[in-house]
N, C-alpha and C positions, 0 to 999 in steps of 0.2 A: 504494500500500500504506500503510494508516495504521498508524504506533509501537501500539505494545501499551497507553501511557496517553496514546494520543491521545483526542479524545475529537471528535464529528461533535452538528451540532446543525442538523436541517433547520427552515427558515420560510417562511412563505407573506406577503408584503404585500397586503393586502386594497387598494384602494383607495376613498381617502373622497371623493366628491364636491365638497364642502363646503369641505375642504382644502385640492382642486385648487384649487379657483375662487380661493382666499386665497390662493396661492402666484402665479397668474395676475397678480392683482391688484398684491402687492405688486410683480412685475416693472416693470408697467406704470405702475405710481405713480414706480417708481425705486427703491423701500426692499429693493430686492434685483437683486443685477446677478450674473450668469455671467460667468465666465472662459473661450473655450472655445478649445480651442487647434486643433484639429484637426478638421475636415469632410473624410469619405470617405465615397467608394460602399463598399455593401455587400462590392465585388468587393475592394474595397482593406482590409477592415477589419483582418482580421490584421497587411500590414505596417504598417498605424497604430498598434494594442498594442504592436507591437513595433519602436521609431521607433532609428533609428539613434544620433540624438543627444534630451537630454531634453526635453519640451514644454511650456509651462509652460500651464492649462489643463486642459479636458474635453475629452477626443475624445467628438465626435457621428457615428455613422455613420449616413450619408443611404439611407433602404434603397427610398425612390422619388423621382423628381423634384417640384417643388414646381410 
């Protein structure tokens, strides 16, 4: 239920190709590194949201095998 002066604001992210490719890049140069704290199956993903104690990092949930 949203407050009375709540206020909802829907968006769509388009994807840039372009951008991807520069994001790719910089990983693999090194001028941008991930933190990622946490890898689950799809089956696990909730209790990963919702981790007992805190994570430091990105949860990635793996939703096929590699």
């Amino acid at each position: 239920m949203r407050p009375e002066d709540g206020l909802a604001i829907d968006f769509v992210v388009v994807s840039d190709r372009a951008q991807l490719g520069e994001v790719v890049q910089r990983v693999r140069d090194g001028r941008l590194r991930t933190l990622i704290g946490t890898v689950a199956t799809l089956d696990e993903a909730v209790a990963a949201h919702n981790p007992a104690q805190r994570v430091k990092g990105k949860t990635i949930i793996q939703v096929r095998r590699s």
